[in-house]
VMD Tcl script that builds the backbone (N, CA, C; Angstrom):
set m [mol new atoms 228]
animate dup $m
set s [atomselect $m all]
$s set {name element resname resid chain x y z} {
  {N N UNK 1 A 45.323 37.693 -74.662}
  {CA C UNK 1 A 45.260 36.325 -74.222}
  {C C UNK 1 A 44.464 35.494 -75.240}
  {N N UNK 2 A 43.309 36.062 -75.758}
  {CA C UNK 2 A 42.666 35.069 -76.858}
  {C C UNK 2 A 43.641 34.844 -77.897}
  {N N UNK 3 A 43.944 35.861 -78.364}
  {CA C UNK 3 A 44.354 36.348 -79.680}
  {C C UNK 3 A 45.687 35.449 -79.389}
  {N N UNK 4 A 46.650 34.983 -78.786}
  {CA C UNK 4 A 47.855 33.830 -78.490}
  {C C UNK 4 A 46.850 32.183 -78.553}
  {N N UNK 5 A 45.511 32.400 -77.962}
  {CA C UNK 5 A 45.143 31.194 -77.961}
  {C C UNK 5 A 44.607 30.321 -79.130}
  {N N UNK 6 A 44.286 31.974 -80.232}
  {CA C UNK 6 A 43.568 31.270 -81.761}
  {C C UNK 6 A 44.677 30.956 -83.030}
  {N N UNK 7 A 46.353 32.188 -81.710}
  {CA C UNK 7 A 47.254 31.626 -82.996}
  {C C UNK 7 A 48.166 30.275 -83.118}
  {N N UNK 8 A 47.764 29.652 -81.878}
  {CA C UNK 8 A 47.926 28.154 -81.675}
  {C C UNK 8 A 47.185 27.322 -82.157}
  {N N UNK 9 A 46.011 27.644 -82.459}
  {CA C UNK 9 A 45.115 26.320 -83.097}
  {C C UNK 9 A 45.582 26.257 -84.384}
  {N N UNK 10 A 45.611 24.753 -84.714}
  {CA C UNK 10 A 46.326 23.927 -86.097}
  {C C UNK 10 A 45.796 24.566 -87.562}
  {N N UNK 11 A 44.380 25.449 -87.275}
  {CA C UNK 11 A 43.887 25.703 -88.021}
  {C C UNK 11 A 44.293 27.229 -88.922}
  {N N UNK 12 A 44.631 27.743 -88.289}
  {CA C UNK 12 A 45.363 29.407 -88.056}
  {C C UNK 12 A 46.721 29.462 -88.222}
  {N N UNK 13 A 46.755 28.236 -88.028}
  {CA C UNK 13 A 48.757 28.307 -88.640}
  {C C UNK 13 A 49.089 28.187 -89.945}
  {N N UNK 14 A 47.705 27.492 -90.653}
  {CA C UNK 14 A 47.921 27.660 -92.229}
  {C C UNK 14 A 47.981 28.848 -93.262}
  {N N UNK 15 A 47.117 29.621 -92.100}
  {CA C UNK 15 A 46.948 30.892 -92.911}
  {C C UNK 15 A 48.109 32.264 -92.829}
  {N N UNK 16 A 49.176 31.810 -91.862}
  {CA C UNK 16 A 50.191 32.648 -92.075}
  {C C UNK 16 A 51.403 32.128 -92.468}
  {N N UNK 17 A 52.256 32.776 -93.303}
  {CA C UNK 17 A 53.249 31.989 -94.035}
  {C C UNK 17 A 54.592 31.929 -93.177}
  {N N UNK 18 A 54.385 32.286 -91.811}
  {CA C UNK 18 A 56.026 32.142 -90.901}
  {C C UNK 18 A 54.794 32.350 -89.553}
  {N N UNK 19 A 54.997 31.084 -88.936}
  {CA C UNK 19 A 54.673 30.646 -87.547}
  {C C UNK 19 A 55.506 31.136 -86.639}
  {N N UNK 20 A 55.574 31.694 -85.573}
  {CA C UNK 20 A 56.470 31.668 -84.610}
  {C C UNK 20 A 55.599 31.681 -83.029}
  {N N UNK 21 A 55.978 30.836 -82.248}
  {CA C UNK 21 A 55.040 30.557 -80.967}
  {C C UNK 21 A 55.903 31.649 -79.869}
  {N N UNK 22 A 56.663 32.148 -80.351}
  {CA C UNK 22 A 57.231 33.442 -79.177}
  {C C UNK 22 A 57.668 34.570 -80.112}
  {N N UNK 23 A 57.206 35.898 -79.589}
  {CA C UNK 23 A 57.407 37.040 -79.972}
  {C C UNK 23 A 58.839 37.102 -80.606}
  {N N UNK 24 A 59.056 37.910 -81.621}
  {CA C UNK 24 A 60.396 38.125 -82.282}
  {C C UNK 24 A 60.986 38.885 -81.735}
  {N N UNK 25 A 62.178 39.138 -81.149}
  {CA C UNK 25 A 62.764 40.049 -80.797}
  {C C UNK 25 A 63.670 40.929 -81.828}
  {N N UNK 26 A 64.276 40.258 -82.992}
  {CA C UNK 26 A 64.837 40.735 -84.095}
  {C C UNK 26 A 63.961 39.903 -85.531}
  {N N UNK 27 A 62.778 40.475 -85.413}
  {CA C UNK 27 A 62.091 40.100 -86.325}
  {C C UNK 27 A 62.550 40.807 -87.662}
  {N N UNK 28 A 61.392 40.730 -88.470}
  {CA C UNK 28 A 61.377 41.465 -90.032}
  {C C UNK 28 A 61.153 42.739 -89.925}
  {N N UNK 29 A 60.449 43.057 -89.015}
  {CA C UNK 29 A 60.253 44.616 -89.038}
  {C C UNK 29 A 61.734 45.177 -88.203}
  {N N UNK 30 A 62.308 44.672 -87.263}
  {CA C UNK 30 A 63.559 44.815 -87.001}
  {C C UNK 30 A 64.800 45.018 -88.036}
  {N N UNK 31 A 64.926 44.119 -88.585}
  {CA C UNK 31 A 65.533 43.523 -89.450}
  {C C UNK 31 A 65.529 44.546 -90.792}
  {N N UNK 32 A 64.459 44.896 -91.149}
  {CA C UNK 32 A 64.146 45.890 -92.017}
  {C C UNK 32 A 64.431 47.828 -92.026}
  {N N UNK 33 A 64.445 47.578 -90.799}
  {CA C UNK 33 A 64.848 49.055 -90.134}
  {C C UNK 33 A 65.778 49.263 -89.845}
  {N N UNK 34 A 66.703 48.265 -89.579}
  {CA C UNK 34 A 68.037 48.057 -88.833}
  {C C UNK 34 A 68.907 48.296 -91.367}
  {N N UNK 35 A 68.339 47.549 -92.178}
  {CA C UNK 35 A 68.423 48.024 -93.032}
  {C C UNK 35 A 68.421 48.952 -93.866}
  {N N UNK 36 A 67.270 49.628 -93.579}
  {CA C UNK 36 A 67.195 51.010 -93.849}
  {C C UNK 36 A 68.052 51.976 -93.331}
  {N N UNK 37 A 68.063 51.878 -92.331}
  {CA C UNK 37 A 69.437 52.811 -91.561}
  {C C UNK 37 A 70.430 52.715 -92.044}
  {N N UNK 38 A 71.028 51.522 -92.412}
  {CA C UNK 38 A 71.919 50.679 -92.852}
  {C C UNK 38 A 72.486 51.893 -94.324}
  {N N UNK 39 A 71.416 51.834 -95.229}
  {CA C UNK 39 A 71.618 52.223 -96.268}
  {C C UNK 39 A 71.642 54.160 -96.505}
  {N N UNK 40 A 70.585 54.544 -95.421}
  {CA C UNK 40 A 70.347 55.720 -95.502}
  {C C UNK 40 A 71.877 56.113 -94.828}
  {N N UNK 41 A 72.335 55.896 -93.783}
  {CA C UNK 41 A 74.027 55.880 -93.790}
  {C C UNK 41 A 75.000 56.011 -94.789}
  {N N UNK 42 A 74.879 54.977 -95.643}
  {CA C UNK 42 A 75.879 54.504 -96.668}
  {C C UNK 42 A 75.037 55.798 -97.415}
  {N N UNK 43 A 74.009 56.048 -98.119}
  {CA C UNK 43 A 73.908 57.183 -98.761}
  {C C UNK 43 A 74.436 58.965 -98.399}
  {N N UNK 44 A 74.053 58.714 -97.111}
  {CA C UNK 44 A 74.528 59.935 -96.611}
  {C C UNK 44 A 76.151 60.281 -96.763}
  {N N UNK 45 A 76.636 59.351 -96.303}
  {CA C UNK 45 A 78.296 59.248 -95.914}
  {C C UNK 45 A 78.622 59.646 -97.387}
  {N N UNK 46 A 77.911 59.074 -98.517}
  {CA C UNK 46 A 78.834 59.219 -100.036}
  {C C UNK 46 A 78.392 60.745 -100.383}
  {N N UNK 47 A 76.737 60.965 -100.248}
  {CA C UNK 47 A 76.850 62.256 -100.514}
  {C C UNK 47 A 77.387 63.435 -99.762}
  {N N UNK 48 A 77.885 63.126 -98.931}
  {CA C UNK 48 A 79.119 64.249 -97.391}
  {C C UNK 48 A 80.614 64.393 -98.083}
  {N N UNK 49 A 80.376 62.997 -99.158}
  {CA C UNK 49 A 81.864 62.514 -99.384}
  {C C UNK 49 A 82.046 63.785 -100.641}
  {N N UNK 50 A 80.962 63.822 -101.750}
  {CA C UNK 50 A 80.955 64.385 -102.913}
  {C C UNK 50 A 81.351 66.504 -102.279}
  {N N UNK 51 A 80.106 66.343 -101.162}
  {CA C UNK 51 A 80.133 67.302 -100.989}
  {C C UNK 51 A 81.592 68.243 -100.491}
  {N N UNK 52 A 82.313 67.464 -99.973}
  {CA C UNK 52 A 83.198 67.655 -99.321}
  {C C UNK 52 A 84.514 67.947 -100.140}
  {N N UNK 53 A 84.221 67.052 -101.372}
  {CA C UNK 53 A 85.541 67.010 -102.605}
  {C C UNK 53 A 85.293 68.141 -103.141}
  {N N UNK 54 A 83.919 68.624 -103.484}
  {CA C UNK 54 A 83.443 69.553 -104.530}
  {C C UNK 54 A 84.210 70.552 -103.735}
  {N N UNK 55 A 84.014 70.914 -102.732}
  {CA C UNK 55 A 84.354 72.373 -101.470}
  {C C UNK 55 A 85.947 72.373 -101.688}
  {N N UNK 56 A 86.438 71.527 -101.758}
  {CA C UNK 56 A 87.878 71.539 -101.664}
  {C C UNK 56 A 88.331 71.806 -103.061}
  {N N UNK 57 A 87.833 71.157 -104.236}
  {CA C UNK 57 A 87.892 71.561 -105.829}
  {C C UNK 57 A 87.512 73.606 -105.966}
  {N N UNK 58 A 86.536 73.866 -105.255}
  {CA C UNK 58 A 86.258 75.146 -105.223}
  {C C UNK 58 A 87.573 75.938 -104.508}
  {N N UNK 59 A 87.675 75.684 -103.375}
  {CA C UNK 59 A 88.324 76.357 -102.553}
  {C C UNK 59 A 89.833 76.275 -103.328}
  {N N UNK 60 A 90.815 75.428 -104.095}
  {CA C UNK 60 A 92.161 75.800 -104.398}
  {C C UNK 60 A 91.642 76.278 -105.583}
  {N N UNK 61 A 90.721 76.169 -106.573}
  {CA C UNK 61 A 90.420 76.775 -108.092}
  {C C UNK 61 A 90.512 78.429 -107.100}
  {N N UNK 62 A 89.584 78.758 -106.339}
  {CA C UNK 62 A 89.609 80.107 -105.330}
  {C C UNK 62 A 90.527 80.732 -105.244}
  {N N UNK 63 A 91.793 79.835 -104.694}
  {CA C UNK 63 A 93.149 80.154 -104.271}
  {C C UNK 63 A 93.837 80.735 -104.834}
  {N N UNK 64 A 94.031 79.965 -106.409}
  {CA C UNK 64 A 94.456 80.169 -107.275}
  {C C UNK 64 A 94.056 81.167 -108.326}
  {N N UNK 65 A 92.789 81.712 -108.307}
  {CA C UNK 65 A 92.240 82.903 -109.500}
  {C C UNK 65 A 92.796 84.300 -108.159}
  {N N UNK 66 A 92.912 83.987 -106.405}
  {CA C UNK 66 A 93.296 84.988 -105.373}
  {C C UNK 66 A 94.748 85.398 -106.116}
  {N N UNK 67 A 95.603 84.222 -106.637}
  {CA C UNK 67 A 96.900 84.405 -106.580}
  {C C UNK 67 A 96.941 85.259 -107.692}
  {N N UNK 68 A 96.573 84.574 -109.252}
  {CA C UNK 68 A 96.213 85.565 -110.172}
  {C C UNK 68 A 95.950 86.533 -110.128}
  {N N UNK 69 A 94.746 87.149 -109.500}
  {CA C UNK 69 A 94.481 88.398 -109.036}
  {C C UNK 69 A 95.583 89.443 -108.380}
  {N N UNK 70 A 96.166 88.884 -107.527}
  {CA C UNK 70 A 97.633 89.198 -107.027}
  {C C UNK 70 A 98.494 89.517 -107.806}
  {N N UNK 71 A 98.638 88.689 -108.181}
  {CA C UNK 71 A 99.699 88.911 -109.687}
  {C C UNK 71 A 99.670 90.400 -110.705}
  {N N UNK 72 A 98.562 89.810 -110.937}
  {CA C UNK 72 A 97.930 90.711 -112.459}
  {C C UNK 72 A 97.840 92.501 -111.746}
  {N N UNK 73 A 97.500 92.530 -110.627}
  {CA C UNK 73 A 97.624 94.085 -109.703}
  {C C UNK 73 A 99.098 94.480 -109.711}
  {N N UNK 74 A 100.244 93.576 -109.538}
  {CA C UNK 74 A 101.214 93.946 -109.266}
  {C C UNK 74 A 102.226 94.138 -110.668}
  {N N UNK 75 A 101.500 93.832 -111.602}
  {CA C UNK 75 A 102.071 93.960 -112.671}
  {C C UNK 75 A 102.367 95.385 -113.554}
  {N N UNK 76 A 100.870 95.817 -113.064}
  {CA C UNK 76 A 100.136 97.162 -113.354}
  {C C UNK 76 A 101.102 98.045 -112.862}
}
mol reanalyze $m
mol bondsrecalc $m
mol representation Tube
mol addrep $m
């Protein structure tokens, strides 16, 4: 209750650089987190993406040295 009453006086409003006389509901710290997520997402998703190509680059190179292998036994 004080602490609302000293951030109303004319004097105390100079000293912060964004006034607001009612609580933020999607403030900066909101706003900032809601960002971060934002990005830690977008990072994740690309590195799932890499991971996912690489597995599939492995797995037919795999396929293909299986088939060889196949081959090269039956030749014998």
């Amino acid at each position: 209750m004080f602490f609302s009453k000293v951030l109303k006086t004319p004097s105390n409003r100079r000293m912060f650089s964004c006034f607001y006389e009612k609580p933020l509901v999607f403030g900066p710290f909101v706003s900032s987190l809601i960002s971060s997520l934002f990005s830690g997402v977008l990072f994740t998703g690309l590195l799932m993406n890499t991971i996912t190509e690489s597995h599939n680059i492995l797995k037919t190179d795999l396929e293909k040295i299986k088939e060889e292998i196949k081959i090269g036994k039956k030749d014998k």
